[in-house]
Backbone as a ProteinNet text record, in pm:
[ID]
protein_1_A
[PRIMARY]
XXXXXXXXXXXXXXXXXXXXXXXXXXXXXXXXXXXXXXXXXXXXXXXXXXXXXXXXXXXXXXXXXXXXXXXXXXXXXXXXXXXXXXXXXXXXXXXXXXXXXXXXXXXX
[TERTIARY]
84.1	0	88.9	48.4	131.1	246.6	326.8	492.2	453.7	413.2	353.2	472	398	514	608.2	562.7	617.9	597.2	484.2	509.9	458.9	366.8	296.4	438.9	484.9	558	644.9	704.5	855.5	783.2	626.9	600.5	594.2	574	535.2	660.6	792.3	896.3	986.3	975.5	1020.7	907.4	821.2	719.6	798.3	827.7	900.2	1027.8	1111.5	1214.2	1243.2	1144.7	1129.1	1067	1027.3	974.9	1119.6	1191	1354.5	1364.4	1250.8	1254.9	1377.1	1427.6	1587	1610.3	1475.5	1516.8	1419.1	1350.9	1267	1245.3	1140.9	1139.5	1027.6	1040.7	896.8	807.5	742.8	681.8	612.4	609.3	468	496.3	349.1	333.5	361.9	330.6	354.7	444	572.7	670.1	658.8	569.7	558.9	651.4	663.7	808.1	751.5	682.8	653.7	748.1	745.1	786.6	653.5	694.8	584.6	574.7	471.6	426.2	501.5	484.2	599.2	481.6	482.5	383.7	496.9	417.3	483.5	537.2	553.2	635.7	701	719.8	806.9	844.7	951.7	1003.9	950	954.2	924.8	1058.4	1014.2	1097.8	1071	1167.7	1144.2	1168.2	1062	1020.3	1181.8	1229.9	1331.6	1421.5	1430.1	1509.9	1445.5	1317.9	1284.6	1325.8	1291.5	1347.7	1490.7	1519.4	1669.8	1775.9	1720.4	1681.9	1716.1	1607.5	1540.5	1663.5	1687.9	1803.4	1721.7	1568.3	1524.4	1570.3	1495	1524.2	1389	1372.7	1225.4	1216.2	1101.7	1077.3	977.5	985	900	834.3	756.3	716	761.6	766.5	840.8	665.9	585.1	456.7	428.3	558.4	616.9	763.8	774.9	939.3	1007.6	1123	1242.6	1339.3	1466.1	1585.2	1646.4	1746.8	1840.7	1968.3	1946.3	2008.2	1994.6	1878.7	1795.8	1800.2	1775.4	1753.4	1903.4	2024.1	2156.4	2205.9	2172.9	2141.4	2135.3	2033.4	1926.2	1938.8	2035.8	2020.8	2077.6	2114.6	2177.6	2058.7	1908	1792.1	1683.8	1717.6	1584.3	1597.7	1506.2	1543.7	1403.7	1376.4	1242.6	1233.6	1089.6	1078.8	969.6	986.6	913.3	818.1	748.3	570.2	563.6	645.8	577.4	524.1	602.1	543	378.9	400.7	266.5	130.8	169.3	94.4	27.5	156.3	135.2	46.6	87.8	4.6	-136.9	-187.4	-317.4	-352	-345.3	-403.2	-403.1	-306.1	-315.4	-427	-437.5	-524.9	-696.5	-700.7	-821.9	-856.3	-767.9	-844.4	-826.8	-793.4	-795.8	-931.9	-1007.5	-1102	-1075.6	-1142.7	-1088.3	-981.8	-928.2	-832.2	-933.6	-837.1	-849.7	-781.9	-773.6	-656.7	-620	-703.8	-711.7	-577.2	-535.1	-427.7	-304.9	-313.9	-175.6	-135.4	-218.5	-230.6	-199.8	-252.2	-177.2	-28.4	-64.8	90.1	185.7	118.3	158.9	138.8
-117.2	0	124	209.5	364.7	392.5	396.4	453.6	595.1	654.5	807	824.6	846.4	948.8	796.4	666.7	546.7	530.2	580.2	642.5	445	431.9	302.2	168.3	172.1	53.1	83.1	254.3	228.6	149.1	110.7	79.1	-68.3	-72	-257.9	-288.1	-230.2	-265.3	-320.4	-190.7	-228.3	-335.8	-356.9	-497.5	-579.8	-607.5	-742.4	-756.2	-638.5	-689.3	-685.5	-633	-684.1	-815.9	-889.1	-1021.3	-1099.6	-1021.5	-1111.9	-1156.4	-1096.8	-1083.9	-1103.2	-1208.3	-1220.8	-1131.6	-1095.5	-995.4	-935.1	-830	-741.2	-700.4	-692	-626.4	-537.9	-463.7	-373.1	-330.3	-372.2	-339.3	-286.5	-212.4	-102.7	-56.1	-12.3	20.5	131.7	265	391.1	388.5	481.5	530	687.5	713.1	929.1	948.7	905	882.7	1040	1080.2	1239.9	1287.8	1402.5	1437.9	1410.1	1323.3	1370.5	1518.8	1501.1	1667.6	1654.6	1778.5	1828.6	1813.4	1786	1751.8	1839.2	1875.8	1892.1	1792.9	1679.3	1582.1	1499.4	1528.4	1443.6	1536.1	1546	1642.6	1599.3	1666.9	1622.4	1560.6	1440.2	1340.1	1266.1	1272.6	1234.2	1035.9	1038.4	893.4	818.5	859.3	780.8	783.9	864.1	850.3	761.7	744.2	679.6	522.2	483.9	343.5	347.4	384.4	425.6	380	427.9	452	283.4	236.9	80.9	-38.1	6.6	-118.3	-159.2	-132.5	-274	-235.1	-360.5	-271.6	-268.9	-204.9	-121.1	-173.4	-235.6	-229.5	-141.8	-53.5	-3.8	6.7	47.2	63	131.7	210.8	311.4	386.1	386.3	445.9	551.3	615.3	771.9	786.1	834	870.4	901.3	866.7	909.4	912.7	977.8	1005.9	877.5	923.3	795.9	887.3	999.4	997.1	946	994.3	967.5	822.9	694.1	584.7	526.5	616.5	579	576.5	732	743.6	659.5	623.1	525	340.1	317.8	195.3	94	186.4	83.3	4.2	30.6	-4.3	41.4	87.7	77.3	-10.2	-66.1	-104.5	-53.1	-19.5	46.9	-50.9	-128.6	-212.9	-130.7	-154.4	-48.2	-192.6	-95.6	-128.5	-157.1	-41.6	-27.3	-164	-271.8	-393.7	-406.1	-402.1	-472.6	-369.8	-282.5	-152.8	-201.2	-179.8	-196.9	-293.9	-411.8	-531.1	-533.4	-472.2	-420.6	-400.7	-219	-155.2	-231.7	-308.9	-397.2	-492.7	-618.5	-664.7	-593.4	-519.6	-471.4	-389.3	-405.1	-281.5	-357.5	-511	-611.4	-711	-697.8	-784.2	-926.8	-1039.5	-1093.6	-1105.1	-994.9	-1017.6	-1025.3	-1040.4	-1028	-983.1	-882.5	-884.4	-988.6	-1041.4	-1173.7	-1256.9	-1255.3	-1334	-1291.1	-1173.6	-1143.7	-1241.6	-1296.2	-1374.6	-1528.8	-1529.5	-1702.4	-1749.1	-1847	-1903.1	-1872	-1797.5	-1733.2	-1830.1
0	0	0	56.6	61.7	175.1	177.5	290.8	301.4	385.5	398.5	466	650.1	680.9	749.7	730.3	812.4	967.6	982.8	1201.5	1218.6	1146.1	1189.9	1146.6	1040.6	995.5	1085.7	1116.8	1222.4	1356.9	1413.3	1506.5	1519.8	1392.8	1326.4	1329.1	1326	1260.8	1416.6	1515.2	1674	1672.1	1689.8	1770.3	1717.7	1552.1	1492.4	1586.2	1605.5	1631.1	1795.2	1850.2	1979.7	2025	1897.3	1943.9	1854.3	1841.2	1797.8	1623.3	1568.2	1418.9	1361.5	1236.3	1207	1077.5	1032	885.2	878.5	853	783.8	636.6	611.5	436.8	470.8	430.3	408	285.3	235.8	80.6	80	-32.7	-59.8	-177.8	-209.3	-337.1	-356.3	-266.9	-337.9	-220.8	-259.4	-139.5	-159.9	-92.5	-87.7	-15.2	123.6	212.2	242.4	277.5	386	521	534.7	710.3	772.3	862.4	1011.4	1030	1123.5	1175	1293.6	1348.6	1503.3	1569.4	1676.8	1800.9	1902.7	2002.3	2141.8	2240.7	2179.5	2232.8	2075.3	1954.4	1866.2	1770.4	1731.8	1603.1	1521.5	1414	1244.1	1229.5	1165	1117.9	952.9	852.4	759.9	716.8	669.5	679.6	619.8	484.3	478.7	596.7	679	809.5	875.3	926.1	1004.5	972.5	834	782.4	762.5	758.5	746.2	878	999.1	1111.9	1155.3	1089.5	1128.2	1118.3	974.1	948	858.9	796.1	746.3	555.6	540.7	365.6	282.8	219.8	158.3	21.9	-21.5	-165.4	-198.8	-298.5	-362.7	-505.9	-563.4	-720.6	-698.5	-881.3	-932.6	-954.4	-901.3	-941.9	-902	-811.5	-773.3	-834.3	-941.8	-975.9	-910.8	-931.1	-846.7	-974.6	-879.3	-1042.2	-983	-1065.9	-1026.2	-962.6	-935.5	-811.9	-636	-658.2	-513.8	-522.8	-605.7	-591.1	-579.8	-607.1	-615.5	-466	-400.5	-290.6	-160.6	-204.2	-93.4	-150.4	-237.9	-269.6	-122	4.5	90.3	124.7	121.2	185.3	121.3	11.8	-60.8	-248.8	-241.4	-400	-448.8	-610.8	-612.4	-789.1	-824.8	-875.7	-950.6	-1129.1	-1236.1	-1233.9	-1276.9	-1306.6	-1406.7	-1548.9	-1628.7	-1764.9	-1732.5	-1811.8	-1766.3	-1622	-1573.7	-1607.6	-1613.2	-1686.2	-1799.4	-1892.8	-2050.4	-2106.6	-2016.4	-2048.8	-1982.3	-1882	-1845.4	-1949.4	-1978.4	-2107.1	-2219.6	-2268.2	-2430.1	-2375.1	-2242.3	-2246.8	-2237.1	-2158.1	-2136.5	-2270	-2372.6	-2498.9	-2620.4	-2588.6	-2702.1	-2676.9	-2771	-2836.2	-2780.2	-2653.9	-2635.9	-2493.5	-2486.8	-2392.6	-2214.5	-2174	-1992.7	-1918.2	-1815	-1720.2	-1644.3	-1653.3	-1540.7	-1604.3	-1683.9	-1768.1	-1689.5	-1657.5	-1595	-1480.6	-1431.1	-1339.2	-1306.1	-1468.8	-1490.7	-1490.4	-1431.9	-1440.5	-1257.2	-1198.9	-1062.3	-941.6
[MASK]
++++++++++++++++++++++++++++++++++++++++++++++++++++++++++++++++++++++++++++++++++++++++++++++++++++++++++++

């Protein structure tokens, strides 16, 4: 699903590894990667810090661009995985006479 500002996964992420978790991955589909807001008890904190932070390592789509600096960057813990086949082949199936999306599916 969506990596916003991460407040919930950095929480999911201590429970795993306070119950002695031996690896983490974290996946999601969109990585917006936001600042938290400042509260009167927590700074604004930016989410790639917070995972960052973690140790764990992040997969993401490419269904938010990034350059390839930023992904050069961040490759210690993040890897970010293109869409755009799985796209293409949507639209060709769903606008061919015949076709299905459901096809994408076969064989899985």
């Amino acid at each position: 699903d969506i990596l916003d500002t991460c407040g919930t996964m950095e929480n999911a992420i201590n429970f795993l590894l306070d119950c002695k978790a031996k690896s983490i991955l974290v996946v999601g589909t969109h990585g917006i990667f936001s600042r938290s807001l400042t509260t009167s008890d927590k700074p604004s904190i930016l989410a790639e810090d917070r995972l960052r932070k973690a140790g764990v390592h992040v997969l993401i789509t490419d269904s938010i661009p990034r350059d390839e600096a930023y992904i050069n960057k961040n490759a210690g813990w993040l890897t970010v995985v293109s869409i755009d086949r799985v796209f293409a082949e949507a639209i060709y199936q769903s606008s061919t006479i015949g076709g299905s999306v459901s096809k994408l599916f076969e064989g899985r």
